[in-house]
Residue frames as qw, qx, qy, qz and C-alpha x, y, z in Angstrom:
[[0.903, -0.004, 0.220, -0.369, 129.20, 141.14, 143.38],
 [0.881, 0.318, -0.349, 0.008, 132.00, 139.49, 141.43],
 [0.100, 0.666, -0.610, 0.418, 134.44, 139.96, 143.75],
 [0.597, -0.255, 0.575, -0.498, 132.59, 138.75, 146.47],
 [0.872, 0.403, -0.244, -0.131, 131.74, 135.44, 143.30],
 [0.568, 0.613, -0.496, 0.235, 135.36, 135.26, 143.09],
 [0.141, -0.498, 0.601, -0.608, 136.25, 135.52, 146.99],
 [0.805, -0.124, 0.310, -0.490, 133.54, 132.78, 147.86],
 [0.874, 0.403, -0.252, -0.099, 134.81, 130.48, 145.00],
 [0.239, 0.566, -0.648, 0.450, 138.64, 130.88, 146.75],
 [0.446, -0.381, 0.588, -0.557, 137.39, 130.07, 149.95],
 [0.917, 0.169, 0.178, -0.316, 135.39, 126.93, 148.54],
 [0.823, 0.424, -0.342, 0.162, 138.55, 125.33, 147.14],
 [0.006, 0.518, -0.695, 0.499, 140.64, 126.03, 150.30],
 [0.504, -0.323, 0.672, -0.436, 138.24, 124.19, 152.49],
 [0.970, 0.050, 0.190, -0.144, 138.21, 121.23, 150.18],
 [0.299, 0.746, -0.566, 0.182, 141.91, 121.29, 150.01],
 [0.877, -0.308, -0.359, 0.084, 143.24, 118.53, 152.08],
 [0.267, -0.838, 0.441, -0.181, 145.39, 120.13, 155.18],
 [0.898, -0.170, 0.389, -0.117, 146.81, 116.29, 155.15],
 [0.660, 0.443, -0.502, -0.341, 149.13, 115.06, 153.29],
 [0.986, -0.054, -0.151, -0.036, 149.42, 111.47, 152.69],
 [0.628, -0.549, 0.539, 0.111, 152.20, 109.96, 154.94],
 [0.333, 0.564, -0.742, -0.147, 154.90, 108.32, 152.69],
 [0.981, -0.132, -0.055, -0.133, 154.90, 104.02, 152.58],
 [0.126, -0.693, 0.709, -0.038, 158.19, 103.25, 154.22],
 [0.471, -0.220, 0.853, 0.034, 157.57, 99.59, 154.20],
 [0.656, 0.650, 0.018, -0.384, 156.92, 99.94, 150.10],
 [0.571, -0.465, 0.617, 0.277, 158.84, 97.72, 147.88],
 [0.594, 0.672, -0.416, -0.151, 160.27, 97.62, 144.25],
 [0.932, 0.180, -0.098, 0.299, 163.21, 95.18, 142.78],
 [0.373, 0.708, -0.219, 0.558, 165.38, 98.34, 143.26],
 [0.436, -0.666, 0.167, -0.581, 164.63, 98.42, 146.88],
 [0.982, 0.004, 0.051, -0.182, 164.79, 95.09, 147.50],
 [0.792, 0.327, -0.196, 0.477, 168.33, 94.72, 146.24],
 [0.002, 0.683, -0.364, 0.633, 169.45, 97.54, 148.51],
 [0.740, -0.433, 0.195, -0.475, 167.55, 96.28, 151.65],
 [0.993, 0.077, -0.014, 0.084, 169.62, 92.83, 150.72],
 [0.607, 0.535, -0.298, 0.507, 172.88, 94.55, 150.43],
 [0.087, -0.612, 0.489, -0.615, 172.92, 96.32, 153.28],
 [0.959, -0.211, -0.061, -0.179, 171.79, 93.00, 155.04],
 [0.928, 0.161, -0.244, 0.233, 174.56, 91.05, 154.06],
 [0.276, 0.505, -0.496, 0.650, 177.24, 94.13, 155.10],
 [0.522, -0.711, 0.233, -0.410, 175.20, 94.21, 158.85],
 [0.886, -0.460, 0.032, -0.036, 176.96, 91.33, 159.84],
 [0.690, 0.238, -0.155, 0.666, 180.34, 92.41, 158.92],
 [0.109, -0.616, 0.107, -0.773, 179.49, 96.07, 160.68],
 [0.713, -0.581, -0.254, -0.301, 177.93, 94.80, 163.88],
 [0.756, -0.268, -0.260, 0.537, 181.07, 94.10, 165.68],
 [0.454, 0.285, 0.070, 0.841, 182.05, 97.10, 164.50],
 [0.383, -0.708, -0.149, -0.574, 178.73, 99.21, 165.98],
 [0.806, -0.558, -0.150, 0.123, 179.03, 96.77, 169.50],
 [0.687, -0.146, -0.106, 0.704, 182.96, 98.15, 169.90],
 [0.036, -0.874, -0.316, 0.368, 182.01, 101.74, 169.24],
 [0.269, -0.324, 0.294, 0.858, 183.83, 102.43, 166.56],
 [0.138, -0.364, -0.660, -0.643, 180.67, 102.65, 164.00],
 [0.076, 0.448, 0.677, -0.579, 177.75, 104.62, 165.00],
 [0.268, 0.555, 0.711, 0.340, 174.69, 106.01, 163.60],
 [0.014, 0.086, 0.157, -0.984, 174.57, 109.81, 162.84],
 [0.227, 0.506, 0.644, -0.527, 171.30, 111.61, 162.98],
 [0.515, 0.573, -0.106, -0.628, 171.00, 112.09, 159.61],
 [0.849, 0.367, 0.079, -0.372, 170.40, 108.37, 158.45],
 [0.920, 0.239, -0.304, 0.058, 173.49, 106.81, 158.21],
 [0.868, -0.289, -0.084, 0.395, 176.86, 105.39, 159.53],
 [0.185, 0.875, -0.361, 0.264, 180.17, 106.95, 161.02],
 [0.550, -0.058, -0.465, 0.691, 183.80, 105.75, 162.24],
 [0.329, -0.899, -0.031, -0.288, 182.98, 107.41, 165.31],
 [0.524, -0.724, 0.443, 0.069, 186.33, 105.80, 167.23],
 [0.614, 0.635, -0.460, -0.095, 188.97, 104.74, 164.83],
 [0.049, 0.534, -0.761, 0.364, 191.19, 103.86, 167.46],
 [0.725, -0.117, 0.590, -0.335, 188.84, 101.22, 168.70],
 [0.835, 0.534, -0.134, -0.003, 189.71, 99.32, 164.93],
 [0.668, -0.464, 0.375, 0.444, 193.39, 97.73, 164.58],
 [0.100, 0.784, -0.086, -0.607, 194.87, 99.42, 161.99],
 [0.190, -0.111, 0.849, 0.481, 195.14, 96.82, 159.58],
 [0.233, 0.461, 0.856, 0.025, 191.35, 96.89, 159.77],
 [0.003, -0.595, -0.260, 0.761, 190.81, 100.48, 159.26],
 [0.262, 0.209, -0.630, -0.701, 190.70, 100.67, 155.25],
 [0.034, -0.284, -0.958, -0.027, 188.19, 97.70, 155.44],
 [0.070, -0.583, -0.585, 0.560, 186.15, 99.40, 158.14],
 [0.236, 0.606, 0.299, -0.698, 185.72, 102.26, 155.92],
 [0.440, -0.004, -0.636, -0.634, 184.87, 100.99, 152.44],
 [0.090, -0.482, -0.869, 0.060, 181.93, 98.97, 154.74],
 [0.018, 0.592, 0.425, -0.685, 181.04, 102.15, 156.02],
 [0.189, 0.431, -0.204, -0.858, 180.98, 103.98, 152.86],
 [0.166, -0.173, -0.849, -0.471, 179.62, 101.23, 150.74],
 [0.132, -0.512, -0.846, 0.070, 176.54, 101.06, 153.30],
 [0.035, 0.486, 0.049, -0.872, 176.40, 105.24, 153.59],
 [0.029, -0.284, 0.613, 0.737, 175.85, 104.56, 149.67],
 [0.228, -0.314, -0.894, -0.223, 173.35, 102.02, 149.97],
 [0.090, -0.683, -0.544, 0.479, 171.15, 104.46, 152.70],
 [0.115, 0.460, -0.097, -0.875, 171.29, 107.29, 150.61],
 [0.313, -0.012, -0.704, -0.638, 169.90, 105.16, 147.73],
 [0.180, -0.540, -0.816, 0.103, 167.05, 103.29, 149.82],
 [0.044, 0.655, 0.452, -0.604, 165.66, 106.85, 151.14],
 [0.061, 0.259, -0.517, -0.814, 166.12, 107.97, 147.60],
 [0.113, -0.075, -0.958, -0.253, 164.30, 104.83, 146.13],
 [0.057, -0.494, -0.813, 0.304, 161.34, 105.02, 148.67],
 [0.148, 0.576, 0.146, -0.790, 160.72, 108.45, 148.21],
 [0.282, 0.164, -0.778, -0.536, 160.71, 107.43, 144.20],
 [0.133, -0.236, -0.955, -0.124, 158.62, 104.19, 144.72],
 [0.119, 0.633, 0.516, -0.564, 155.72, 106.97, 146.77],
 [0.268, 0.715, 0.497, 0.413, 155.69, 109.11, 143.76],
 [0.165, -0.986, 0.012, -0.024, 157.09, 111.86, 145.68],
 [0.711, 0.178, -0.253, 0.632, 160.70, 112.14, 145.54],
 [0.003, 0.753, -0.071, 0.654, 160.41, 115.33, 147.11],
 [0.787, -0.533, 0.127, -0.282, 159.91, 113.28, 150.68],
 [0.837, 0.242, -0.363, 0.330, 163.10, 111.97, 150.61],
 [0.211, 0.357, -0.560, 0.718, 164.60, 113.95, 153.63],
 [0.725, -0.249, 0.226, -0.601, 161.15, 113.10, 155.60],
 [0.968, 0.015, -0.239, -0.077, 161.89, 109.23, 154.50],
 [0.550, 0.303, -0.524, 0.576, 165.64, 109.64, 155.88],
 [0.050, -0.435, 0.498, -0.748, 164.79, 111.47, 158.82],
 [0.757, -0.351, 0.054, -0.549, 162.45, 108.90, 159.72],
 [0.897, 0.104, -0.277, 0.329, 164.87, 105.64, 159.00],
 [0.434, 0.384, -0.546, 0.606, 167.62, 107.62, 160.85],
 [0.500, -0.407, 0.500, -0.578, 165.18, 107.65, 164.46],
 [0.936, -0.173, 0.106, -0.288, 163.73, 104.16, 163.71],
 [0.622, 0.361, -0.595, 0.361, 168.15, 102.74, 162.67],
 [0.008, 0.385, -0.638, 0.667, 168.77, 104.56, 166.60],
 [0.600, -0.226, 0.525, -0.560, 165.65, 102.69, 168.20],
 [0.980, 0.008, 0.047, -0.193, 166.35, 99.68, 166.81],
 [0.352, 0.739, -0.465, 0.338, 169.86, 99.83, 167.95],
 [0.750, -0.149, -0.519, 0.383, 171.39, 97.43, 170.27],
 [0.314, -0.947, 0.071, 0.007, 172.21, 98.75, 173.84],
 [0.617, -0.265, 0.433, 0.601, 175.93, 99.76, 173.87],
 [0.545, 0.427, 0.411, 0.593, 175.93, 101.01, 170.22],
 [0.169, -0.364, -0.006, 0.916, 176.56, 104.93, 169.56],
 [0.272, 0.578, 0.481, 0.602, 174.53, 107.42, 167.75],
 [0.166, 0.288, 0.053, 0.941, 173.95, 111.02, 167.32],
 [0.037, -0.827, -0.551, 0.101, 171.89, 113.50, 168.67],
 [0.033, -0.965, 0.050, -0.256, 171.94, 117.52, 169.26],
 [0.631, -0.700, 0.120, 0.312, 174.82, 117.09, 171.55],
 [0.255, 0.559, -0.774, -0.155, 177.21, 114.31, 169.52],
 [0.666, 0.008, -0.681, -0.303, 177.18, 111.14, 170.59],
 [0.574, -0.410, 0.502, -0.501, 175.57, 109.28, 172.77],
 [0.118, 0.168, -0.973, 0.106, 176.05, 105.58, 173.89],
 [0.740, -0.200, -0.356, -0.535, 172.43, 103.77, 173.78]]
């Protein structure tokens, strides 16, 4: 009879378990967030030529790559990649941040892998990004 106590009690806490979990707030916002979301503003309009010529593209994990150097004159190429790395820096901290600002830091590769489909569908046509292949031209 206790077992069966015990075995009834188990079951009674599973099915008020929530099979759900709460979805992460991607469009949540702190001062910390804010200042990121403002940097990486300011760099898009120094990168955007750079996405529309194909040498910048978006990988499929959430942030930026020289994908064609050779489409950069080589005076610009050192530029081109402290933008790239400064704004690599600034995406790894926003999906960091958000996952922080939910109380769940643990969702932080669920908060990147969602910013790195909604970066590629809100991507200009022409621009490059990743998939399973490599890269494809949008």
């Amino acid at each position: 009879m206790k077992k069966f106590i015990a075995y009834s009690m188990l079951l009674a806490g599973l099915m008020v378990t929530p099979l759900v979990q709460a979805a992460a707030d991607l469009e949540i916002n702190t001062p910390a967030i804010s200042t990121i979301k403002n940097s990486m503003q300011a760099r898009h309009a120094q990168l955007s030529g750079f996405y529309a010529s194909g040498a910048v593209g978006f990988t499929r994990d959430g942030l930026v790559a020289v994908r064609d150097a050779n489409a950069v004159p080589l005076a610009q190429r050192q530029s081109l990649n402290g933008l790239v790395a400064a704004e690599n820096n600034d995406r790894n901290a926003l999906y960091k941040e958000i996952a922080n600002a939910n109380s769940h830091p643990e969702w932080e590769a669920e908060v990147r892998s969602t910013f790195a489909q909604r970066w590629i569908q809100k991507a200009q046509g022409g621009w490059y990004y990743q998939d399973g292949s490599g890269w494809v031209k949008k």
